[in-house]
C-alpha positions as semicolon CSV with decimal commas, in nm:
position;residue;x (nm);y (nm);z (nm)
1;X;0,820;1,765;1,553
2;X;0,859;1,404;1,409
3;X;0,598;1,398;1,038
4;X;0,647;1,094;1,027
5;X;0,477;1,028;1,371
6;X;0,234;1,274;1,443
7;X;-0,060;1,214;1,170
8;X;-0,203;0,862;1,164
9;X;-0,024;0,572;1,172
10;X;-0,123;0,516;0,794
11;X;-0,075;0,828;0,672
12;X;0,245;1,071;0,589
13;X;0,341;1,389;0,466
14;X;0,579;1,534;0,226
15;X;0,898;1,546;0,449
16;X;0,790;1,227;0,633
17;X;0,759;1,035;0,301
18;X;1,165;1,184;0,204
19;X;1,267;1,059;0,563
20;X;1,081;0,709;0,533
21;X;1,254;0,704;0,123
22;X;1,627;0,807;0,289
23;X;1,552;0,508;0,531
24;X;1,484;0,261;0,282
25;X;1,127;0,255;0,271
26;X;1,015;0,201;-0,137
27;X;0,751;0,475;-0,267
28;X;0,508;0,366;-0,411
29;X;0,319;0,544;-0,726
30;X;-0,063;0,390;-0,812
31;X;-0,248;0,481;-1,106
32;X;-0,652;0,595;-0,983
33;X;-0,789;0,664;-1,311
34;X;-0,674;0,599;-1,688
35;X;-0,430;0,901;-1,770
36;X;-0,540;1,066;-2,092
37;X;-0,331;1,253;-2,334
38;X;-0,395;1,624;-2,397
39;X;-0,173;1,774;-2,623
40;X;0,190;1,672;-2,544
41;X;0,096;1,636;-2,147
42;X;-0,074;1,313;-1,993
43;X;-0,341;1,371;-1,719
44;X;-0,475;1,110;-1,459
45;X;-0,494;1,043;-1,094
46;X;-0,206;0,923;-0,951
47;X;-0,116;0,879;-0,556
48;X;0,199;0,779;-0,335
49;X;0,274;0,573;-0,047
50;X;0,556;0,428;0,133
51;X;0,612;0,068;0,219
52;X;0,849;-0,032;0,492
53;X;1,041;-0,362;0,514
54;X;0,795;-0,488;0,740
55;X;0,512;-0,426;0,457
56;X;0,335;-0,139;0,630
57;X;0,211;0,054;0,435
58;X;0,170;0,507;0,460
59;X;-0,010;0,727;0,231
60;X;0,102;1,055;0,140
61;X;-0,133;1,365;0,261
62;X;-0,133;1,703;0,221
63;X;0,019;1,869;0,512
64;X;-0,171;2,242;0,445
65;X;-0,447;2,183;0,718
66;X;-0,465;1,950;0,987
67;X;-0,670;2,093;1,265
68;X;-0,943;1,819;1,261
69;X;-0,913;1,480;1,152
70;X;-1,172;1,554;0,837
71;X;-0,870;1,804;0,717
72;X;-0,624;1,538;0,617
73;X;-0,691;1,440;0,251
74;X;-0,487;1,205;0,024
75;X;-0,252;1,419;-0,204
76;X;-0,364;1,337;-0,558
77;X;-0,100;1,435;-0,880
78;X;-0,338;1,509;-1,161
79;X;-0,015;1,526;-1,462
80;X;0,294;1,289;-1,517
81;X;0,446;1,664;-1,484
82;X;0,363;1,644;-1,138
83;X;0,473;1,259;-1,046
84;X;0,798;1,315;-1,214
85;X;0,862;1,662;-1,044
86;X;0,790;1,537;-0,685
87;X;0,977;1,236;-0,707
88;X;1,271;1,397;-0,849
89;X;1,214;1,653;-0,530
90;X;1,252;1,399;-0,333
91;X;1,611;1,243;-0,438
92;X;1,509;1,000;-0,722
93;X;1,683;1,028;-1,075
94;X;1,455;0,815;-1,281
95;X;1,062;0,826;-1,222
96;X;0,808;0,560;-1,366
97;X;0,435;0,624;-1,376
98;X;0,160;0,383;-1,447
99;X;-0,055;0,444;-1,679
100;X;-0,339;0,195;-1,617
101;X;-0,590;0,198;-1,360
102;X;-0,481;-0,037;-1,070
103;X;-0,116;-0,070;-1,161
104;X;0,133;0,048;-0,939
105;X;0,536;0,126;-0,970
106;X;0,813;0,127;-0,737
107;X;1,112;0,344;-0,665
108;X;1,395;0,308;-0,390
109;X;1,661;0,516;-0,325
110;X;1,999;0,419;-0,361
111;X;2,257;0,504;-0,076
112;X;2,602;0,514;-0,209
């Protein structure tokens, strides 16, 4: 089973978003809402995509339930805790978040 293939051509999961990032593809992070600070953690809404060479663009879903088309949601990170932990999951060493609504930040993985 290719993930990378078998949702809709503009969406990915989990494991087809660390293929795509191994190939070359950039992930992208964009900030959804203002992140506030609470205490010593920073909350928001922050989501991923990946954006080939040829500027196509895939967002990341959440791969729990996909029986029916209406089952495929977005996956939203609601901390910086959560951005930082799933891009380190997925290979990176250094993770920048934006922390204004509409801004966006780039990461690529580098191949030795």
């Amino acid at each position: 089973m290719n993930l990378t293939t078998d949702l809709e051509p503009n969406v990915i999961t989990e494991q087809g978003l660390r293929e795509l990032a191994e190939k070359g593809h950039t992930v992208e992070v964009l900030c959804q809402a203002d992140p506030e600070r609470k205490g010593p953690s920073w909350y928001g809404l922050w989501i991923m995509r990946t954006v080939g060479a040829d500027g196509k663009e895939k967002l990341l879903v959440t791969a729990r339930t996909r029986l029916t088309q209406n089952a495929i949601k977005v996956r939203e990170f609601k901390t910086a805790t959560g951005v930082i932990s799933f891009l380190v999951g997925v290979g990176f060493s250094q993770a920048s978040i934006p922390m204004k609504i509409g801004e966006k930040t780039s990461h690529n993985l580098i191949s030795d």
